[in-house]
Every structure is written in C-alpha cells, then in structure tokens.
N, C-alpha and C positions, 0 to 999 in steps of 0.2 A: 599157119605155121604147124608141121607137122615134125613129129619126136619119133626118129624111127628106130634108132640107136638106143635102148635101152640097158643092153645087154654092158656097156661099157660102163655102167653103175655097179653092177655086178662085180666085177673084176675089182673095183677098190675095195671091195666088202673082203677081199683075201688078202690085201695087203693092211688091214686094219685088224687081224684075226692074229697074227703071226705073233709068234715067239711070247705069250700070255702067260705067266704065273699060275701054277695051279695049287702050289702049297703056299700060305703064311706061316711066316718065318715067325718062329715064338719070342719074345725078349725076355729077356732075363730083370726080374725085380731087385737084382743087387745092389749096392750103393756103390758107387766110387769111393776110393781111398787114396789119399798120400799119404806120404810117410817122408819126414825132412829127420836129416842123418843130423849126427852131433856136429860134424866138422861143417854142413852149411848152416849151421844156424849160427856158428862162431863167426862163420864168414859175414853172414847178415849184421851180425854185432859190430864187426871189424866197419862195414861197410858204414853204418851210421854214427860212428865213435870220428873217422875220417870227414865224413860230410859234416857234423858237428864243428870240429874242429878245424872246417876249413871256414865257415862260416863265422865262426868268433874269432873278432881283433885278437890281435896278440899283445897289443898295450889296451888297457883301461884308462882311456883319457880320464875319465870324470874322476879317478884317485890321482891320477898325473897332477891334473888341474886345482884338485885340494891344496895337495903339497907346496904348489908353486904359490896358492894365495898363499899358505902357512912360512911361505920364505921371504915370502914379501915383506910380513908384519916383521918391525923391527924388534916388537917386543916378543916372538915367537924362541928366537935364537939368542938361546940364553945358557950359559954355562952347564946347567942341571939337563937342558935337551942332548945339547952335544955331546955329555956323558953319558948319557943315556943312550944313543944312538951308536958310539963309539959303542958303551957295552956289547949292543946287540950286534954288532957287525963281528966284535972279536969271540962270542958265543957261537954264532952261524959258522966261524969258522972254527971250532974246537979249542978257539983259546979261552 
C-alpha cells in the first residue's frame, strides 16, 4: 500500500488554525451583589402570612371538642356558668 496524497493533511492543518484568540480576556475579582427593595420583602411577608393561613384550619376541633364533652356533663351547666357566660357575651359586645 502506497500513501501518495500527503498533501491533503496539510490542508486541515488551515482549517484547525482559524479565527484563534490571541488576547485573554481579564475577569474582574468583584463580588456579586443584590439588593431586595422595602416593597418585596413586604411582599415576601404578605406571601408567607397567606401560605400560613391557608394551611391552618379555621376551626380548632380539639377546643370544639372540650366544649362539647364540658356540655355533655350535667353537672358542668350550672346557674353560676351561664351567668358567667351570658356576662362575657354582653362584655364582647359593649354591654
């Protein structure tokens, strides 16, 4: 076997040569910075005060559930509770 064609190794050696860099490009040692404004951090507030509050029931069974055993007992509901109770309702409302 004879290699007579040499010459067409040559020829990619010009297309491996092309369009090369001859400066490096310097970087800069600065740090990165943000900067978060008053109105998004209110909004971030806003945003977790919402997720919170979608996540927690809106009734507390386990105080529901007190109540209901404390109505059950006959001897809970006693003259001095219901006055007591009437108090605090006519208080909450400014009477």
């Amino acid at each position: 076997m004879m290699i007579d064609k040499i010459s067409r190794v040559s020829q990619l050696g010009n297309v491996q040569g092309t369009k090369r860099t001859s400066a490096v490009q310097e970087l800069s040692s600065a740090l990165d910075e943000i900067s978060v404004s008053a109105e998004a951090k209110e909004m971030a507030d806003a945003f977790y005060i919402n997720k919170v509050s979608e996540e927690t029931p809106d009734v507390r069974s386990d105080l529901v559930e007190q109540i209901k055993q404390k109505i059950r007992d006959p001897n809970y509901l006693s003259e001095a509770v219901i006055a007591a109770t009437a108090d605090q309702i006519l208080s909450a409302y400014g009477f």
